[in-house]
C-alpha positions, 0 to 999 in steps of 0.5 A: 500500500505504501509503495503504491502511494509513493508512486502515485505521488511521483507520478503526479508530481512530474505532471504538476512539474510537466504542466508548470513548465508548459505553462511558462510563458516565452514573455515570462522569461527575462530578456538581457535587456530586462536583466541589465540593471538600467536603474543603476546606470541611471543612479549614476548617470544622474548623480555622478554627472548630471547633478554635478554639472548643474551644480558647477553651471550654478555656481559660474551663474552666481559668479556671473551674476556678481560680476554682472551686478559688479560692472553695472554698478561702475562700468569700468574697464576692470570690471568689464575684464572679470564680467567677460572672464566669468562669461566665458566660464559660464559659456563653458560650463553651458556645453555640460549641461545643454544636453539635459533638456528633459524634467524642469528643463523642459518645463524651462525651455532652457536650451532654447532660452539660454542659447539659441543662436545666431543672435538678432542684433537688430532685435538686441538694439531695437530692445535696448532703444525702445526699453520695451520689451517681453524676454518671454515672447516667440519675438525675442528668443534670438535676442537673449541668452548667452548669445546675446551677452556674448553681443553685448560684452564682446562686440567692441573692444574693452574701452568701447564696450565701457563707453557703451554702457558707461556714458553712451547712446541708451547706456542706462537701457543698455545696462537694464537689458543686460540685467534682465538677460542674467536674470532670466539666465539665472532664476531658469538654471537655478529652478533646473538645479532646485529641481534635481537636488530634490525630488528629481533625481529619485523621479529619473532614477526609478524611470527604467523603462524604455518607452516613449517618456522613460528616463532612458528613452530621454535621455537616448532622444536628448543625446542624439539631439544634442549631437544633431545641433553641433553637427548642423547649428555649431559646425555645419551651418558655419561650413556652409552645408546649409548655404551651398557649400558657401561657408557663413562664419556669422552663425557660429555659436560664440562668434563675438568672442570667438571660442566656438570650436573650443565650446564645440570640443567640450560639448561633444567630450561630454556626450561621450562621458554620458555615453560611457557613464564618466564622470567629470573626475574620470571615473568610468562606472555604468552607462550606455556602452555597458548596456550596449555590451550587456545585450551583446548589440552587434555593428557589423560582426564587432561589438556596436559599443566599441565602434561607437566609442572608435568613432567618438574617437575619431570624431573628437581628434577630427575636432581638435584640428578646427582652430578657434575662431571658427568663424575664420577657420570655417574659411580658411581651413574649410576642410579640416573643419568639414573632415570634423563634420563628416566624423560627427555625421557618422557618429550621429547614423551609429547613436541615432540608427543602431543605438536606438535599435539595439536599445529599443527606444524611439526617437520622438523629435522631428529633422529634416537632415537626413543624417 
């Protein structure tokens, strides 16, 4: 009696074993990409990096501000020195962080507001003329921002500016137009700083999807868009691939006090640290070149990660050839800059066609480039 019992039992344990395995569905098993600790490379990237950079974009916003304040006050030649010194820091600074337009940024429209360019100089003077005017309004994107105060600071040389704003035509409009351009500048990046030292970055963290939305699928979007505005906006349309091939050096970024390359260089370095999930001190923890390797994502027999970090490469050693001011360099060395462009265009094809692919995400903004 007990043998029978126990060969009942077995026997209906391998049915219920039987039945439990076919009854587990394909869906049910764990992908390599649901498997990769996405909330981790997130953590990093978020408090390693992002946080870091709108902390050290911050702190050259209040060193501007003072300096700003500083020179309003006595507009002299000394003060007009440090005011153009902690501009060009500010404007360095800017290339950490012009990638992240995503959460409060979005909210603040702050790419657009804080550097859209080339800027209008004929909206600029028409402004400060009339000291009438809604910084807020579609009108006057192009007339503020860091573009505008590259205008207003480096236009003329030291003892015309100070005259400028000293004792010239509008000179009190001039010095009012130049606060509310800071200030609108500062309370943006500070409401973005405020937002990811509190709830945000838990917010971004926990987001580990792939969806449209998630923080991942930003922030895949964000880079390649990024990447697209110094491929085309910083480097391209200067080059003239907009224009016939006729290069147009007003429409650098920068282009009154002409380090436009050098910004170019810093904003394609820090894509390639959000890429790689490096931080500023050059610790490599968990980004997008690991998860790339986790699910084993292919280019052409080769690791897709190793082709896009060989091509940030070259892409940046391209880069480091273009001389400031591009302005000139878009002229007179037309072809090292467009073998610069040519390596960006390459990078942009691998980030926004196979990276996308391999990670499942979809790009949500529209071009007409054609990559």
């Amino acid at each position: 009696m007990g043998k029978k019992i126990l060969i009942s039992f077995i026997i209906l344990s391998c049915l219920l074993i039987g039945n439990s395995c076919k009854d587990k569905k394909d869906d049910d098993i764990p992908t390599p990409e649901e498997e990769f600790d996405r909330g981790a490379m997130l953590s990093n990237l978020a408090n390693n990096i992002i946080v870091p950079a709108y902390a050290e974009l911050k702190l050259k916003t209040d060193t501007f501000d003072i300096a700003r304040t500083n020179f309003v006050a006595t507009p002299d030649s000394a003060n007009l020195v440090v005011l153009r010194n902690a501009f060009g820091e500010l404007y360095k600074t800017w290339q950490l962080c012009s990638i992240f337009e995503f959460g409060q940024a979005e909210v603040e429209l702050l790419r657009a507001s804080v550097n859209t360019f080339p800027t209008d100089t004929v909206q600029i003077n028409s402004n400060i003329a009339s000291g009438s005017y809604d910084l807020a309004s579609v009108a006057n994107i192009d007339a503020k921002g860091l573009p505008t105060i590259d205008f207003l600071l480096f236009k003329n040389n030291i003892s015309n500016t100070v005259y400028a704003f000293a004792s010239g035509a509008n000179a009190a409009n001039r010095k009012t137009y130049l606060t509310d351009i800071g200030n609108e500048v500062k309370t943006k990046i500070v409401n973005v700083f405020n937002s990811w030292n509190t709830s945000y970055v838990s917010t971004f963290s926990s987001n580990t999807g792939t969806n449209i939305g998630s923080s991942v699928g930003q922030l895949v979007n964000q880079i390649n868009f990024d990447l697209e505005l110094l491929k085309n906006a910083k480097i391209g349309i200067p080059l003239g691939k907009k224009t016939l091939d006729i290069p147009v050096p007003e429409k650098t970024e920068a282009y009154y006090k002409g380090n436009s390359a050098e910004l170019a260089k810093l904003n394609l370095k820090n894509l390639e640290n959000l890429f790689l999930g490096k931080d500023a001190l050059g610790n490599d923890r968990s980004g997008f070149d690991d998860y790339l390797v986790y699910i084993n994502a292919q280019y052409n027999g080769t690791l897709l990660s190793d082709k896009i970090k060989s091509q940030f490469t070259l892409a940046q050693n391209k880069l480091q050839l273009v001389a400031d001011p591009l302005s000139t360099s878009v002229v007179s060395s037309n072809a090292v800059v467009d073998s610069a462009y040519v390596n960006i265009q390459k990078l942009v094809v691998l980030l926004k066609t196979d990276m996308t692919s391999a990670l499942g995400v979809q790009i949500t903004y529209q071009d007409n480039d054609g990559d």
